[in-house]
LOMAR-340511 format. One record per residue (C-alpha): residue in three letters; x, y, z. Coordinates in steps of 0.25 Angstrom, whole numbers, always signed. Example, Ala and Ser with C-alpha at 12.3 -4.5 7.8 and 13.67 -1.06 7.14 Angstrom:
REM residues 2
(r "ALA",(+49,-18,+31))
(r "SER",(+55,-4,+29))
END
This chain:
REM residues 219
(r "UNK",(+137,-258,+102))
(r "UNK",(+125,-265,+94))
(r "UNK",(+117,-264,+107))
(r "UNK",(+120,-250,+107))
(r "UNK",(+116,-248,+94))
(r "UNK",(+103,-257,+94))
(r "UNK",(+98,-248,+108))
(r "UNK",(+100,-235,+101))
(r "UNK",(+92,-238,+90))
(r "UNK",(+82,-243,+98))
(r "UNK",(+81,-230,+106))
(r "UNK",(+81,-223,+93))
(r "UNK",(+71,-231,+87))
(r "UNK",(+62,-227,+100))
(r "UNK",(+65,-212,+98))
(r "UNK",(+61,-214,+83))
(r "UNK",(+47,-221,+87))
(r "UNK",(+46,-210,+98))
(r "UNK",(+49,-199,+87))
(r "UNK",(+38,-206,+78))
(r "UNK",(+26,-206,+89))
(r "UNK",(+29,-192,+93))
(r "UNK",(+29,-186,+79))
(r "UNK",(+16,-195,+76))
(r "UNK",(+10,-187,+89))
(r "UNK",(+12,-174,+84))
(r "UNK",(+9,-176,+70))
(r "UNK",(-6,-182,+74))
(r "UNK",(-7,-170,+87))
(r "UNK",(-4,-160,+74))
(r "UNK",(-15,-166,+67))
(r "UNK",(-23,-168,+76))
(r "UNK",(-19,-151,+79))
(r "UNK",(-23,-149,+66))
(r "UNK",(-34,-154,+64))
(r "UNK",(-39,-148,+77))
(r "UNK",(-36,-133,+72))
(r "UNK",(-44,-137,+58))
(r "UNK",(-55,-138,+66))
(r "UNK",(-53,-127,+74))
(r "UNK",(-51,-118,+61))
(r "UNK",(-62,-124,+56))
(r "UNK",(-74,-125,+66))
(r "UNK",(-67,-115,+75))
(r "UNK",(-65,-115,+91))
(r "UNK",(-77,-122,+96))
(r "UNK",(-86,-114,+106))
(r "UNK",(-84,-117,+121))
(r "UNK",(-94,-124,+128))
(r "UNK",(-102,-118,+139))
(r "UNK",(-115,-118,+146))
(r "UNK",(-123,-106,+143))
(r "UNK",(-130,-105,+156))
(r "UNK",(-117,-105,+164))
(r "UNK",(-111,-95,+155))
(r "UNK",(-124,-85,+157))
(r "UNK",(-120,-90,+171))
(r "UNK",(-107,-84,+172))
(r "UNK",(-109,-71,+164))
(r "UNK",(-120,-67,+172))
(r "UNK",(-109,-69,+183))
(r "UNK",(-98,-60,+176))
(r "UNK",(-111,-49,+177))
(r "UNK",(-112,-52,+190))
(r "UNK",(-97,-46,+192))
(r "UNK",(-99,-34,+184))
(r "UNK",(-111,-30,+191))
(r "UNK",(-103,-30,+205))
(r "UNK",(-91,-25,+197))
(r "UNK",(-99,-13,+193))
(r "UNK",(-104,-10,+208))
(r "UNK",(-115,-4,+203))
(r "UNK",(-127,+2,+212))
(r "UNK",(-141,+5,+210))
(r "UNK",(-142,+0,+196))
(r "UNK",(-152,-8,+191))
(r "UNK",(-154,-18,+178))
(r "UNK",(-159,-13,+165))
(r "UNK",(-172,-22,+162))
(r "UNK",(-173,-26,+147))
(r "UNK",(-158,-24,+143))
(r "UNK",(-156,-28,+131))
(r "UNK",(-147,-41,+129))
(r "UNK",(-150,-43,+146))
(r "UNK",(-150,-55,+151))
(r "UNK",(-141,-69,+149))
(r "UNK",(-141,-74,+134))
(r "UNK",(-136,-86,+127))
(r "UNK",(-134,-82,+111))
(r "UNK",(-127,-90,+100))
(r "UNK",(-132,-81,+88))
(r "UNK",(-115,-76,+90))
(r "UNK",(-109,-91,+91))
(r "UNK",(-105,-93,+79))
(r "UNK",(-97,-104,+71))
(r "UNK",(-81,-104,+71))
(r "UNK",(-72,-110,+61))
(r "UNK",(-68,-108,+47))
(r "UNK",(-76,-121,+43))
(r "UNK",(-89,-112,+47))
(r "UNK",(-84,-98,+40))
(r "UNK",(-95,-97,+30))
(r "UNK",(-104,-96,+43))
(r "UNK",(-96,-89,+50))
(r "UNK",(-96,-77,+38))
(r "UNK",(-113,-79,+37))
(r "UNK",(-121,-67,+38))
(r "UNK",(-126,-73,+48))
(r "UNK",(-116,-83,+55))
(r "UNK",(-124,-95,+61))
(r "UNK",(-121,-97,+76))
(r "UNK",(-116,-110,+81))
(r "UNK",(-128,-118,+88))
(r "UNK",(-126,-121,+102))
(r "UNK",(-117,-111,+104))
(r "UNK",(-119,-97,+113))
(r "UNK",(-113,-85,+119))
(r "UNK",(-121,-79,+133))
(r "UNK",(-122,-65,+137))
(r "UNK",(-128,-58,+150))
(r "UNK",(-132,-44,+151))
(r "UNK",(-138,-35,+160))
(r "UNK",(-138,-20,+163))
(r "UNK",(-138,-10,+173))
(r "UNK",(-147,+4,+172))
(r "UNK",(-143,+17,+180))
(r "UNK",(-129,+15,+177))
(r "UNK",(-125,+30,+172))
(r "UNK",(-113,+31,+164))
(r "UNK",(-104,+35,+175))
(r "UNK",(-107,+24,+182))
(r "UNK",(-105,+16,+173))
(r "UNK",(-90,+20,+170))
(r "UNK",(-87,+19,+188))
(r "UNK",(-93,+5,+187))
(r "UNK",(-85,-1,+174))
(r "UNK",(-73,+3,+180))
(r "UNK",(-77,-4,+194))
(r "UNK",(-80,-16,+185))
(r "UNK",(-69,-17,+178))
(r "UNK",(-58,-14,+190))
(r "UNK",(-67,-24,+198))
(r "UNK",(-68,-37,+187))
(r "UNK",(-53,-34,+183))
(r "UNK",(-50,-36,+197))
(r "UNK",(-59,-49,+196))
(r "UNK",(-51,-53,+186))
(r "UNK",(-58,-50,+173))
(r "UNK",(-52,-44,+158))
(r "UNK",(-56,-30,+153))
(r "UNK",(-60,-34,+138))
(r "UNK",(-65,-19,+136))
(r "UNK",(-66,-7,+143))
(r "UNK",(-70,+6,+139))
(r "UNK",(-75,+19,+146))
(r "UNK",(-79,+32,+139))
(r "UNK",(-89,+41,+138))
(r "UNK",(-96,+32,+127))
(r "UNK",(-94,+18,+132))
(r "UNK",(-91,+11,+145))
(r "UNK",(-90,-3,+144))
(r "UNK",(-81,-14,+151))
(r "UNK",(-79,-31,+146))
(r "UNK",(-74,-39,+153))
(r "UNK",(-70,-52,+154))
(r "UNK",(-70,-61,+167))
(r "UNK",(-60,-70,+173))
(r "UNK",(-58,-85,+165))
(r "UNK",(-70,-82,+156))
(r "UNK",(-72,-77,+140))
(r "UNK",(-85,-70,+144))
(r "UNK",(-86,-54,+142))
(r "UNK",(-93,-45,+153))
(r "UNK",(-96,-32,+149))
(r "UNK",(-102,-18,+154))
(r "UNK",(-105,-7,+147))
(r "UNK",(-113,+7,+150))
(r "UNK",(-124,+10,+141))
(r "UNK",(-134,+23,+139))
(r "UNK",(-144,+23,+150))
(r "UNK",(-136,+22,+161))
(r "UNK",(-135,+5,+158))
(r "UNK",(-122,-4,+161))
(r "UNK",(-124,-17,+154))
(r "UNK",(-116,-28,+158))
(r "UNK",(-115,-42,+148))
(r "UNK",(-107,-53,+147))
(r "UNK",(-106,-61,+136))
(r "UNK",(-99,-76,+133))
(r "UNK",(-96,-81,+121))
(r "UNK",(-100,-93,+113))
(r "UNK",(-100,-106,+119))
(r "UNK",(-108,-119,+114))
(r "UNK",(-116,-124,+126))
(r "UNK",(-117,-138,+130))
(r "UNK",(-128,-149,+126))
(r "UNK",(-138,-149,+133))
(r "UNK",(-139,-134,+138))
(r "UNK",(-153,-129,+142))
(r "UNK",(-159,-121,+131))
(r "UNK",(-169,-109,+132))
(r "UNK",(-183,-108,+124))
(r "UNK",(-175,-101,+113))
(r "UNK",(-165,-113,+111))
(r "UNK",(-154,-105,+119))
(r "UNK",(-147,-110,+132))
(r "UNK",(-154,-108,+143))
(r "UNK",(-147,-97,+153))
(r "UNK",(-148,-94,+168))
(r "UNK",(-154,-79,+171))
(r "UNK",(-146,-67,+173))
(r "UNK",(-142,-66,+188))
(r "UNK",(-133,-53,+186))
(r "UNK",(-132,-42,+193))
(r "UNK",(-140,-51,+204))
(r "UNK",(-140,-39,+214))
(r "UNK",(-149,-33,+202))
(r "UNK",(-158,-44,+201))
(r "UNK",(-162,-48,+213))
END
């Protein structure tokens, strides 16, 4: 009976040990929880990190799509479009987190160095307005077909204009019709800080790769 006695408090002196290290695991993983959220709360999610020129990269790719989405003919570029082209801007990037609300509330609310969003744009001339409708609606039934997300869609007599977003990506592509007989077509990612050593430009801006798209419009 003693035996007995003496191996059951054993075992429960073990379960009481075990009890102990797993309720001091738990107590430190919530601390170390919480102060993990303070952070968060007060610098805010920090931006992802990305190259610049491999984002511009990949953008001009998703216009690459839209073009063909669009099966367009006997169109040509419009030359000095305004925002044309492939840029990287961090005037938008701005800081996040309640430690930096005083900032954030600025007149002018500073942008975080090292930190961009790129764009591409081009347009397309001789495009007339009917034209325009038949080929966002090829676009859209296409890229949905490809996999993409409507964001926005809207066709009427004052606005045509379709965002979308492709397949495993945050970026936004977008078409709209505009007086003239113009289609532009943009697409845009959004902030990302981008790694040391990254190339910069003349005007202390990461260098980016040329516009490719629509390559049958360029050659």
């Amino acid at each position: 009976m003693t035996q007995r006695n003496t191996g059951f408090g054993r075992r429960r002196k073990a379960i009481n040990v075990l009890a102990a290290v797993l309720a001091s695991i738990v107590a430190c993983g919530g601390v170390v929880w919480v102060a993990f959220g303070l952070d968060r709360f007060l610098e805010g999610d920090p931006y992802p990190v990305a190259d610049p020129a491999a984002t511009a990269r990949r953008l001009d790719g998703h216009t690459q799509h839209v073009y063909d989405a669009l099966r367009l003919f006997d169109v040509k570029l419009v030359d000095n479009w305004p925002g044309g082209g492939v840029e990287a801007d961090g005037s938008s990037c701005y800081y996040r987190g309640f430690s930096n609300l005083s900032k954030q509330l600025s007149d002018s609310p500073p942008s975080v160095p090292g930190v961009v969003d790129v764009d591409s744009e081009w347009a397309l001339k001789g495009v007339s307005p009917v034209e325009a409708k038949a080929a966002l609606q090829r676009a859209k039934g296409e890229l949905v077909r490809q996999g993409w997300k409507v964001t926005s869609y809207e066709e009427s007599k004052f606005r045509n204009g379709l965002s979308m977003r492709p397949p495993g990506t945050d970026d936004t592509v977008s078409v709209e019709a505009y007086p003239g007989n113009r289609l532009g077509v943009s697409a845009y990612a959004e902030c990302a800080r981008y790694p040391s050593g990254t190339p910069m430009g003349a005007y202390g801006d990461p260098e980016l790769p040329s516009q490719q798209s629509p390559v049958q419009l360029r050659r």
